[in-house]
C-alpha positions in Angstrom: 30.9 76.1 86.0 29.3 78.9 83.7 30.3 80.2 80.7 28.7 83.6 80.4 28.2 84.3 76.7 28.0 88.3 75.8 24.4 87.6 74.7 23.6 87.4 77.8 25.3 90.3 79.4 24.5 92.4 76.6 20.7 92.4 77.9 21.9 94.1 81.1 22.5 97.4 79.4 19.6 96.8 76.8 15.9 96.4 78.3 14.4 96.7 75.3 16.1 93.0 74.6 14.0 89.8 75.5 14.7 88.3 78.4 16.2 90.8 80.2 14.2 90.1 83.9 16.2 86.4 83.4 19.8 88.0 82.4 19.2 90.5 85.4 18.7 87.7 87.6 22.1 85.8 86.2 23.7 89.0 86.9 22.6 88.5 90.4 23.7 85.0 90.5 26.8 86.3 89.3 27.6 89.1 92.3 26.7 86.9 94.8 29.4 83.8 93.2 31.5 85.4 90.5 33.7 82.3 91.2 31.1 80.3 89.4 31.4 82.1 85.9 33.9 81.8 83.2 34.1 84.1 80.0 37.0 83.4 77.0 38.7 86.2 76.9 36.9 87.1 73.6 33.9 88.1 75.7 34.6 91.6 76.1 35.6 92.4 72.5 31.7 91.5 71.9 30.3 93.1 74.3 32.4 96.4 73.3 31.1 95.6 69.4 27.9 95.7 70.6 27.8 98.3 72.6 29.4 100.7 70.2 26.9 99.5 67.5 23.7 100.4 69.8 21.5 103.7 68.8 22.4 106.1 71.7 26.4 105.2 72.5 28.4 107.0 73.5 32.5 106.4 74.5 31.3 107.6 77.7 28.9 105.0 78.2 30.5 101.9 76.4 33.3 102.7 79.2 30.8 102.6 82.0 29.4 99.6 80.9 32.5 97.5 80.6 33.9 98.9 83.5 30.8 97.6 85.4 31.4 94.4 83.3 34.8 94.3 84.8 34.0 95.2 87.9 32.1 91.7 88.5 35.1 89.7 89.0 34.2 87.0 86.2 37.5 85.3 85.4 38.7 85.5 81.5 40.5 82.3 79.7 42.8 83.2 77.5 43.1 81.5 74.1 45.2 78.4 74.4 45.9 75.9 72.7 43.5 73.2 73.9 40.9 75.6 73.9 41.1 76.8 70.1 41.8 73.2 69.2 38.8 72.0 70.4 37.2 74.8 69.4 38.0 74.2 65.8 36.7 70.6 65.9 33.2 71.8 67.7 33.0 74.8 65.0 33.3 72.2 62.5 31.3 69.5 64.4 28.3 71.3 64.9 28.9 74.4 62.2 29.2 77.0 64.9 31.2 80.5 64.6 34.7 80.3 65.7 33.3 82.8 68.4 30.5 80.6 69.5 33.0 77.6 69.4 35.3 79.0 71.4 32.3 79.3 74.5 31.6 75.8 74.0 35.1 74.5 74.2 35.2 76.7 77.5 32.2 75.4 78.7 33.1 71.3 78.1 37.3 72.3 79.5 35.3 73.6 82.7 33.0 71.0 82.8 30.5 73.5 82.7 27.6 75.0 80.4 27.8 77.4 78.0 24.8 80.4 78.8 24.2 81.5 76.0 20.3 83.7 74.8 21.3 82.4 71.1 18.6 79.3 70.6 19.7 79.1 67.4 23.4 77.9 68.1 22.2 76.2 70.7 20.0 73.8 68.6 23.1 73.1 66.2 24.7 71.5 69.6 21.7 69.4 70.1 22.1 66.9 73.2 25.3 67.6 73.6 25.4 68.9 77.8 27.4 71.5 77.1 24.7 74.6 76.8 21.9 76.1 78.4 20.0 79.1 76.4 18.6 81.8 78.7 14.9 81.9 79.6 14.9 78.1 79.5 
């Protein structure tokens, strides 16, 4: 399993990001199998931030965008228990955001990866197995 950070997805809407040839071809990866793709629910409250913070938005556009987000069929965790639990030890662990946590927790729940295009967080995880940063 996958789990999709919104650094990621973010570079779908913003070529002038890094990266953005590698996030296109998750995307892809991602309409052929949505099945294999987590987000915590947080995901779209960060995509929406950063949408709404970018040069030319628009309400227009930040609704196009999430609703082609949505569209994609990736399936949302909701905040439980267990997840924010073990969030709070990894966030304290490895002296990650709560946010950035909570993708990790996700990630070891699923038995996945978190996908993250934030090297930096991803080097306070170290050897951990639990993340992938994009482009590598």
């Amino acid at each position: 399993m996958t789990v999709l950070d919104a650094s990621v997805a973010i570079k779908w809407f913003v070529t002038e990001e890094p990266l953005v040839a590698e996030a296109e071809d998750v995307l892809g990866e991602i309409e052929r199998d949505p099945s294999s793709f987590l987000v915590p629910e947080l995901f779209m409250n960060e995509l929406l931030a950063v949408l709404c913070r970018l040069p030319a938005s628009r309400p227009t556009k930040v609704r196009a965008a999430l609703g082609l987000v949505e569209a994609l069929g990736l399936t949302r965790v909701g905040n439980g228990h267990e997840l924010l639990s073990l969030a709070a030890d990894f966030a304290g662990r490895w002296k990650l955001s709560g946010y950035e946590a909570v993708y990790v927790a996700l990630a070891a729940l699923s038995e996945g990866v978190w996908l993250t295009a934030d090297a930096r967080a991803a080097r306070r995880i170290g050897r951990a197995g639990l993340v992938k940063v994009l482009g590598t």
